[in-house]
N, C-alpha and C positions, 0 to 999 in steps of 0.2 A: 614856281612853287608857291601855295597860298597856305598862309597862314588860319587857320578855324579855331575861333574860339568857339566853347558851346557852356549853357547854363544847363544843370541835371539836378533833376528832384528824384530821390532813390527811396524807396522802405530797406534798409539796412539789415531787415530781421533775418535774411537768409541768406545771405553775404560772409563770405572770411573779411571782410571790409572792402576801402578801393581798392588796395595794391592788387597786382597778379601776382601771384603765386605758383609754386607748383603746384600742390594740391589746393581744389574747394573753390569756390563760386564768386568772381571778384566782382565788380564792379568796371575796374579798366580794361577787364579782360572783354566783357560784354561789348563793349562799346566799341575795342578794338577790331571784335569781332564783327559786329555791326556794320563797323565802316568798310570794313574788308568786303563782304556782302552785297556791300550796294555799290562800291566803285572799284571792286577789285584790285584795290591795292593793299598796303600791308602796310601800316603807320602804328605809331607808337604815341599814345595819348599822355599826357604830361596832368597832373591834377593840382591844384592847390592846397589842398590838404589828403591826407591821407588817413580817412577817418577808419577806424577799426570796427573789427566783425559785432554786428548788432546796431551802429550807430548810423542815422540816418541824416540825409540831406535834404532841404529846398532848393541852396545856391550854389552846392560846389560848383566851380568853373574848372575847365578843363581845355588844353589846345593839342592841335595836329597839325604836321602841314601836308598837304593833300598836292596831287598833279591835276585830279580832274578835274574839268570847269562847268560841272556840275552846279546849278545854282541853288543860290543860300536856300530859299524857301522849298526847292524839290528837295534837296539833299533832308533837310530839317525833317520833312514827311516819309522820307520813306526811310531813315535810321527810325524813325518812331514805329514804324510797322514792321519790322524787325524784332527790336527789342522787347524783350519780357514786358511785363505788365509791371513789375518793381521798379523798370527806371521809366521814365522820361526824362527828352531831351529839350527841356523850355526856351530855348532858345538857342539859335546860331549864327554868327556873323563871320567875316573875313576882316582881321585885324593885322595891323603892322607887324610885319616880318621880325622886328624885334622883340615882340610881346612873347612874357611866360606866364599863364595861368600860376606858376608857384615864386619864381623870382618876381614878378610885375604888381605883386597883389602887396598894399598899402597895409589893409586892415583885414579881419576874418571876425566875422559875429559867429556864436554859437546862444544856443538856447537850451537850458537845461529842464524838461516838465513834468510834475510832479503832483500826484492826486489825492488826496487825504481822504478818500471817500472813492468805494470800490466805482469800479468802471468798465465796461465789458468791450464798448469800442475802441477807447484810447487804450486798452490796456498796453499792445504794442508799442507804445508813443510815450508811454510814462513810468514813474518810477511810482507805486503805490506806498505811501505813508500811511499809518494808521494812531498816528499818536501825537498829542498837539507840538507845535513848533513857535518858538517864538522871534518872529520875522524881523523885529525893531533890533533883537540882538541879533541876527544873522547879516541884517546889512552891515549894521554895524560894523562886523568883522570884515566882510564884504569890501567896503571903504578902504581898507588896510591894503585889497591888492591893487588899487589905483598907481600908477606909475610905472615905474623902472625896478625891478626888482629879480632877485636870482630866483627862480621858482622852482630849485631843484628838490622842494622838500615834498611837489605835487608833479614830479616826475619819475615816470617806471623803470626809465633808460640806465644804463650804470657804465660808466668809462673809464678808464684805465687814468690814472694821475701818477705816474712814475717820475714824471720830470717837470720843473717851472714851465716847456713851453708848449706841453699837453696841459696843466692844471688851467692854464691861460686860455688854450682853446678850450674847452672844458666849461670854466668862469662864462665866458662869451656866449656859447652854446646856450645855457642859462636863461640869459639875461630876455625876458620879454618887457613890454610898455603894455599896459594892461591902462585901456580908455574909457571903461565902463564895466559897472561890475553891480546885480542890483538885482535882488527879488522881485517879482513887479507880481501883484493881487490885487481883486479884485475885493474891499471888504465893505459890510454891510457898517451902518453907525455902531460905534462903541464896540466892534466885536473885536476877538483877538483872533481869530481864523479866517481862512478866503470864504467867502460868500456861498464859494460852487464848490469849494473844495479843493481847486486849483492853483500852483501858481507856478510861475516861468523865474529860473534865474538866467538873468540877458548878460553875456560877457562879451565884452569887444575888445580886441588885443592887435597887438601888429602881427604875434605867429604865436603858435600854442606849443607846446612839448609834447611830446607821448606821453598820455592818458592825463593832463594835467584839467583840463574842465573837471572829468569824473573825480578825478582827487579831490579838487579843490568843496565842489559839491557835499560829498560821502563827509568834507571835514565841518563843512558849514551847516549841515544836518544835525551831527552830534552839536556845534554850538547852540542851537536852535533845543535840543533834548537840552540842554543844561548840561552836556556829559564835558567839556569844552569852554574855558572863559573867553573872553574877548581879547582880553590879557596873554592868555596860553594858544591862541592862534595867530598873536602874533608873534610869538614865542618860535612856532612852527614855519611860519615865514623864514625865520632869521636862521632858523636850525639847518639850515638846507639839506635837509634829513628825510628819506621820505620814510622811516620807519615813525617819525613822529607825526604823521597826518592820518589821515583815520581810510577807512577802506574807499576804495572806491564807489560812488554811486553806478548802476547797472548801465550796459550800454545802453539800453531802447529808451531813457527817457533824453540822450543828446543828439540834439539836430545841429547840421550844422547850414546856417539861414542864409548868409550873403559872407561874399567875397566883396571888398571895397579896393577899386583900382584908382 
């Protein structure tokens, strides 16, 4: 039995996300499909994240294990000529039988893009701003999720805590290492705005929560309007509350860039 990792770049806009589901257009489903297709067998792809409907990829990694001894670079080519025009599969390789694209993965970067100034190409790809932002307090606040920290106040999920050793698993569940956290623009001299219009927030973490980038984003925004202190986001940190963080940012402007093994 061989083990296949594979790298996939997706546009997410037409997507119920990765997961398969029963109803609506998956991402693992495709792929599943895919590999069925060209080596007639029936495997079950494993993903590293599990990004939701709207949200697109560069890096997600993803593994199988396969009987055929079909070779890396045929297989690579003709799951490509199969699949829709929304995925490709950027790379493929045969990795150690113990490898999990979601238990094996160290780190996971995401990118969050965002436009101040209309855009007719990227629309898909970004979250359109129309009103100034100010970036020097938005890292600011940014800086605060470096570390170890409970993130439950920028999570969707909701779990039962009836007894200390559910609250425990629960706690745990929580807890991420957030390694980088950072607006990054592009600005002319002296100005208070991106150059182009544009700018990326780069988050790099050991694992994310359900819908936690968009959270965190949607709350960093309102810092950024003034609506939000630096002071009351970190408030929102501690609150492990998610009625206290501000709405989500839309799926189409999170990519999610690299898995780090």
């Amino acid at each position: 039995m061989r083990n296949i990792k594979i790298i996939i770049e997706y546009d997410g806009t037409d997507f119920i996300g990765w997961q398969r589901q029963a109803k609506g257009r998956s991402v693992q489903a495709l792929i599943e499909e895919a590999v069925a297709q060209v080596t007639q067998e029936s495997i079950s792809v494993v993903g590293a994240g599990r990004t939701d409907a709207g949200v697109h990829a560069r890096g997600q990694a993803a593994n199988f294990l396969l009987n055929s001894a079909v070779a890396e670079k045929d297989l690579l080519r003709a799951l490509n000529g199969v699949l829709p025009e929304d995925i490709v599969v950027r790379h493929l390789e045969e990795v150690p039988e113990k490898f999990s694209a979601r238990y094996s993965a160290k780190e996971r970067i995401y990118h969050y893009y965002i436009s101040q100034q209309r855009t007719a190409l990227d629309r898909k790809m970004c979250w359109q701003i129309f009103y100034e932002l100010d970036f020097t307090v938005m890292n600011e606040a940014a800086r605060l999720l470096l570390g170890t920290h409970d993130f439950q106040s920028f999570c969707t999920s909701s779990f039962e805590q009836k007894n200390p050793a559910v609250r425990d698993a629960v706690k745990r569940h929580f807890l991420c290492t957030v390694f980088e956290a950072e607006w990054k623009l592009k600005m002319a001299p002296k100005a208070t705005q991106p150059e182009n219009g544009k700018a990326v927030f780069v988050i790099r973490a050991n694992r994310f929560l359900h819908g936690m980038v968009r959270a965190i984003v949607g709350t960093l925004i309102d810092v950024g309007r003034g609506k939000i202190s630096v002071e009351e986001f970190a408030g929102i940190i501690q609150a492990k509350d998610r009625r206290r963080a501000s709405m989500a940012a839309p799926a189409k402007g999170l990519v999610l860039e690299k898995v780090v093994y």
